[in-house]
C-alpha positions in Angstrom: 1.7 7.5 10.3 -1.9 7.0 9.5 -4.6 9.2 8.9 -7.4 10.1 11.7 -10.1 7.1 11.8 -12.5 10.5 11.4 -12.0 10.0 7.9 -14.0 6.9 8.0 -16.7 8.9 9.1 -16.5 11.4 6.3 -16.1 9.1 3.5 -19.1 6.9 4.7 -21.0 9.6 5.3 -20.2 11.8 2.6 -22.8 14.4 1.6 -24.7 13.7 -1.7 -26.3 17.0 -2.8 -29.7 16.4 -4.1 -31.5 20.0 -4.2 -34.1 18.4 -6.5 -36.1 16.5 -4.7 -38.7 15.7 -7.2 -42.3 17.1 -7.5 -43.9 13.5 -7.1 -45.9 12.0 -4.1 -43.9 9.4 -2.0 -45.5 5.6 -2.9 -48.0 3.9 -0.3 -46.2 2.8 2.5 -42.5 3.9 1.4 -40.3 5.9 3.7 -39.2 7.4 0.5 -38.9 7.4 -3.2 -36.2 7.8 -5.7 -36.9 7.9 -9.3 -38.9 4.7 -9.4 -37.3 3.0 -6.3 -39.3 2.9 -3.0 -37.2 2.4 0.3 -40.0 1.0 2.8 -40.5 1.9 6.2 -39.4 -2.2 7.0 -35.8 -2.0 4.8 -35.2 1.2 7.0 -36.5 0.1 10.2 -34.2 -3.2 9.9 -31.0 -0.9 8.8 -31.6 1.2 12.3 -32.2 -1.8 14.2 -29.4 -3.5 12.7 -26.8 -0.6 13.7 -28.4 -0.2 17.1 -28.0 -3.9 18.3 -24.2 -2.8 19.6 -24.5 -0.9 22.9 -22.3 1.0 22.3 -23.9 2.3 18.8 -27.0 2.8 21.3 -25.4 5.0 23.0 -24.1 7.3 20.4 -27.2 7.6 19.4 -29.3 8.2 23.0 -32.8 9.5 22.8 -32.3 10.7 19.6 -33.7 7.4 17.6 -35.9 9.6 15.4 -33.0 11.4 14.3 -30.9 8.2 13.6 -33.7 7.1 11.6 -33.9 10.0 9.3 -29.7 9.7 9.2 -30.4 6.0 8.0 -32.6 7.2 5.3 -30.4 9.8 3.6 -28.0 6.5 3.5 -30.6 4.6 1.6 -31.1 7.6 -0.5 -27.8 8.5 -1.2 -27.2 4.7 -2.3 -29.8 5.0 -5.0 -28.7 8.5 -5.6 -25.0 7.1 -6.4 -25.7 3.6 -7.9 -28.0 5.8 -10.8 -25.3 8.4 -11.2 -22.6 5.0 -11.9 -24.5 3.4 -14.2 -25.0 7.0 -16.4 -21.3 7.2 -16.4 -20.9 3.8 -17.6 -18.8 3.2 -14.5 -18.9 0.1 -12.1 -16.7 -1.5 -9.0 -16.1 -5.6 -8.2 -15.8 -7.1 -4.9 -11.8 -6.3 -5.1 -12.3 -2.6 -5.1 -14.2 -2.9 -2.3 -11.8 -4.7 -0.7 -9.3 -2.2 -1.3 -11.4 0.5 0.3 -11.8 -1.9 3.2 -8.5 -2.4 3.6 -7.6 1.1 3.2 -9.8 2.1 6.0 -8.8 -0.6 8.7 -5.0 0.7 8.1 -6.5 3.8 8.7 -8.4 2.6 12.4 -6.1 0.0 13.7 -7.5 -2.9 11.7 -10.4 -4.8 11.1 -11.9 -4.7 14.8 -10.6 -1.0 14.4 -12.9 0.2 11.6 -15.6 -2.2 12.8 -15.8 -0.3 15.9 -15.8 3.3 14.0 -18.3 2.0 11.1 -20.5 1.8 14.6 -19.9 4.9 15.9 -21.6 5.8 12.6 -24.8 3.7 13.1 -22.9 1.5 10.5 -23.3 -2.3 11.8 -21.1 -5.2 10.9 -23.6 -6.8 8.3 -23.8 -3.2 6.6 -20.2 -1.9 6.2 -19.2 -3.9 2.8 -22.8 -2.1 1.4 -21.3 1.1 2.6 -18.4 1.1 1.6 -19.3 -0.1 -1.8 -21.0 3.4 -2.1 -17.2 5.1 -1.2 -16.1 2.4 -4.0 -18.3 4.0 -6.1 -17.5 7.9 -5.2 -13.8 7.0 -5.6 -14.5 5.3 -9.3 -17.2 8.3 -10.3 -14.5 10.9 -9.4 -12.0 8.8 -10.9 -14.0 9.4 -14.1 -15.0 13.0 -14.2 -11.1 14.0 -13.6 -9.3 11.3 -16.0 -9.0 14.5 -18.4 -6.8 16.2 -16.2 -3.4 15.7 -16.0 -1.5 15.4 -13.3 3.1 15.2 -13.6 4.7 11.8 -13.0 7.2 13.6 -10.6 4.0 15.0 -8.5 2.5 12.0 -7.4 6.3 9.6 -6.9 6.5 13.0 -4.3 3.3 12.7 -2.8 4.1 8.8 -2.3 7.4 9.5 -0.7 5.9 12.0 1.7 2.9 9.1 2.5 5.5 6.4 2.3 4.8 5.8 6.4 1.4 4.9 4.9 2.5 2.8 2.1 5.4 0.8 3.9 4.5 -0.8 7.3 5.3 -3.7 9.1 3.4 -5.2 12.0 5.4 -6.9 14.6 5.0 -7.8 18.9 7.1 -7.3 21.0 8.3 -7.9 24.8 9.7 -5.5 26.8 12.2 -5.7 29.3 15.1 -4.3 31.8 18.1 -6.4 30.9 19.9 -7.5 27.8 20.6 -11.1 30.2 16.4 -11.0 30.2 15.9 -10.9 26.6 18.5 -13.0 25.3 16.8 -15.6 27.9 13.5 -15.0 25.8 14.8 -14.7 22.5 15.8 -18.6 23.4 12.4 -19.6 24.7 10.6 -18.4 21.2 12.7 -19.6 19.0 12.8 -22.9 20.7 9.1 -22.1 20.7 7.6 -19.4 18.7 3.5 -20.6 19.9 5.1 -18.9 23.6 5.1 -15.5 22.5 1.7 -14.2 23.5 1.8 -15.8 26.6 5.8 -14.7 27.6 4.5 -11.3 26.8 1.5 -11.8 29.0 4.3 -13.0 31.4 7.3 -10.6 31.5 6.5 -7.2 29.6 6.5 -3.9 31.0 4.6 -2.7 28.2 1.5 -3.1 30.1 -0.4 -1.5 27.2 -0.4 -4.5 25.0 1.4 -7.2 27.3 -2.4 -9.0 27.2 -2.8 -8.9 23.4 0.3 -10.9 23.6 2.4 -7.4 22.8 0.9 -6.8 19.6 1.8 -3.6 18.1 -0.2 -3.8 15.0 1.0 -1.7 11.6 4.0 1.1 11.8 5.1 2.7 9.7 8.9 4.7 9.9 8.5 7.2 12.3 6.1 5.7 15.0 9.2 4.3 16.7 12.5 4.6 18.0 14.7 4.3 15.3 16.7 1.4 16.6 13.3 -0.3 17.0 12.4 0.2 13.4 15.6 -0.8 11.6 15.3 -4.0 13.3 11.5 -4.5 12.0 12.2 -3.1 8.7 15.2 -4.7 8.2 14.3 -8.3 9.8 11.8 -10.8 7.2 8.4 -11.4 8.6 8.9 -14.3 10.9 12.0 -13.6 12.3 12.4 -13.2 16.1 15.3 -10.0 17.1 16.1 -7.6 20.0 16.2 -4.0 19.8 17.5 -1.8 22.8 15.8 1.9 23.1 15.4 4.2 26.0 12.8 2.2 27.8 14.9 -0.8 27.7 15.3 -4.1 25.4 12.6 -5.3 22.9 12.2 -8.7 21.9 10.2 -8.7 18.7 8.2 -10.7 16.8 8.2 -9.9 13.0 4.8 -10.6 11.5 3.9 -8.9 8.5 6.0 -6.5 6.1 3.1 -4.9 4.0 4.2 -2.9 1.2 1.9 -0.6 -1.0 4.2 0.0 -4.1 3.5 3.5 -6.3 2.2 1.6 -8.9 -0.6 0.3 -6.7 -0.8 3.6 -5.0 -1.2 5.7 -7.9 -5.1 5.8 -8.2 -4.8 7.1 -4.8 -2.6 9.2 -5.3 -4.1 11.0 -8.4 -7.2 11.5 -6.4 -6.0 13.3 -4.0 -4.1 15.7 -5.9 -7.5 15.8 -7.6 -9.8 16.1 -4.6 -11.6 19.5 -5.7 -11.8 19.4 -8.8 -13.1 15.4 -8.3 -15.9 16.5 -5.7 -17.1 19.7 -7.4 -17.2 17.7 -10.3 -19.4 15.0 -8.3 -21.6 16.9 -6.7 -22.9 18.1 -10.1 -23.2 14.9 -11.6 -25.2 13.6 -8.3 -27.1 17.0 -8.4 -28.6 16.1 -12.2 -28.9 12.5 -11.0 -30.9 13.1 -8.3 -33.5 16.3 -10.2 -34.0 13.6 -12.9 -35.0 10.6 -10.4 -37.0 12.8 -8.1 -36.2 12.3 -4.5 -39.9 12.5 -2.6 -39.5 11.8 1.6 -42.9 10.7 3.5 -43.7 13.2 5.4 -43.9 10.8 8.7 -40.0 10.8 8.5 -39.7 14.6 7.8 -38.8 16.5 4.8 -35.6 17.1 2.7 -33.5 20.5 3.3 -31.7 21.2 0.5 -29.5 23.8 2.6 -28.5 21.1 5.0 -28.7 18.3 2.5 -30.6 16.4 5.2 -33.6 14.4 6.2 -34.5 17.0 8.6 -38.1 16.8 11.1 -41.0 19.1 10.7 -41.0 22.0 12.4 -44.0 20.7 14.0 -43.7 17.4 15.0 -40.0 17.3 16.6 -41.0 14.7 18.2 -42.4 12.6 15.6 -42.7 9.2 17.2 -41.1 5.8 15.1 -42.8 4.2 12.2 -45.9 2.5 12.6 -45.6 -1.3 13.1 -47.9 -2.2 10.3 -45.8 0.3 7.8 -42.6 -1.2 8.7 -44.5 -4.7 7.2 -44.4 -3.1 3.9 -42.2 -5.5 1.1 -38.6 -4.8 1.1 -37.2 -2.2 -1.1 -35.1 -3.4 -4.1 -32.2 -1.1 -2.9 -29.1 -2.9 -0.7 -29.1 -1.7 3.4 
């Protein structure tokens, strides 16, 4: 029904290829600098130890801090790299397009708390995931752009959105499972006398002991998830509504919350860029390729160096082991470029 919360991780960490990394000397106490634009040691050095206050971020990352650093930095490059790149094209995004993409995502995680915890997994902290994914925002609107020349049928995309349609039509409902009809008829009573009891008659009497304590939450399904019987009652009940459903592990009595409908019109974008994925990134990655040989992309050598093959902030071969910034570089100003 959804697509693998991995594709959080590629779309926030998407590669920008920048094989021209300039010919000029990084600024005086920058971790980097692009074009005119210095990232300081202190803007990176808060970024890393913004995304390594959760614990469990800490331990993603392990001994390896050096290496999360010089991950961090490619983000603040890439930023620059993709902000310069929009404004050449004449293209720009608004606080609702990034709210699209962050709704897109949390569908595609379990919900907000859902792509929260991935965004972490990706040294990504709370305070820094609207940033970055203003910079997918961005991709998606750039690729937009470079492919709005080719055409793409009508019938093509209305089949690509029937096939996704478990993605586009969902419905979110709880529910309380049970051995006897007698049993859920008896709480089908209770909650409608008294729709505040849910949570805590699911904490009560479900067997569903994977959700009984979330107050049998099931979050967003689309058709297909589910028993049949279960999802014609959902689908066909308004948000709201309390009904019972019988499958094989017994009888359901569900709480309709939320019907949420993507309609093609809405989904079309989407939809286009999909069919247009190749084209859209080959076209990309030369656009951010010019971007970044015209800005110049220079890395202080304390961090490591650029590999173009790897398109990475990679350490020297002879300092592995290069120790953290120095505190009195990570006082520098902060860089006029968002974390």
């Amino acid at each position: 029904m959804t697509r693998t919360p991995r594709l959080l991780a590629l779309a926030i960490t998407a590669a920008v290829v920048l094989t021209g990394c300039g010919d000029g000397a990084v600024q005086a106490g920058a971790a980097a600098t692009v074009g005119e634009q210095r990232i300081t040691t202190s803007s990176l050095q808060a970024l890393v130890a913004r995304s390594l206050k959760d614990p469990g971020a800490q331990q993603t990352v392990g001994a390896d801090k050096p290496g999360f650093e010089r991950s961090a930095l490619r983000r603040l490059i890439t930023h620059v790299i993709i902000t310069e790149a929009a404004k050449s094209q004449g293209v720009s995004i608004d606080g609702a397009d990034v709210d699209a993409i962050y709704d897109r995502f949390a569908q595609q995680t379990g919900g907000e708390q859902g792509l929260k915890e991935a965004a972490l997994k990706q040294g990504i902290a709370e305070a820094d995931l609207r940033e970055a994914l203003s910079d997918v925002a961005l991709r998606d609107a750039l690729s937009d752009k470079l492919t709005s020349s080719l055409a793409v049928p009508e019938a093509t995309l209305k089949q690509a959105y029937q096939q996704s349609i478990a993605q586009y039509d969902q419905v979110r409902s709880a529910h309380i499972l049970v051995d006897t009809q007698a049993k859920a008829n008896q709480i089908l009573a209770s909650v409608k006398a008294d729709p505040t009891r849910f949570a805590t008659l699911a904490q009560q009497f479900s067997n569903d002991t994977s959700n009984k304590d979330k107050g049998g939450d099931l979050g967003f399904q689309g058709r297909g998830a589910r028993e049949k019987s279960f999802e014609d009652a959902i689908f066909t009940a308004k948000p709201g509504a309390f009904v019972i459903a019988k499958t094989q592990y017994g009888f359901h009595v569900i709480s309709v919350l939320e019907h949420r409908i993507t309609t093609f019109e809405q989904a079309r974008a989407e939809l286009r860029r999909g069919m247009l994925a190749q084209q859209g990134q080959t076209a990309l990655e030369s656009l951010l390729l010019k971007t970044a040989k015209d800005l110049g992309v220079s890395i202080n050598p304390r961090f490591g160096v650029w590999d173009p093959k790897s398109q990475q902030v990679v350490a020297l071969k002879s300092d592995v082991t290069k120790p953290s910034p120095r505190p009195e570089d990570a006082a520098e100003p902060t860089a006029p470029v968002a974390p």
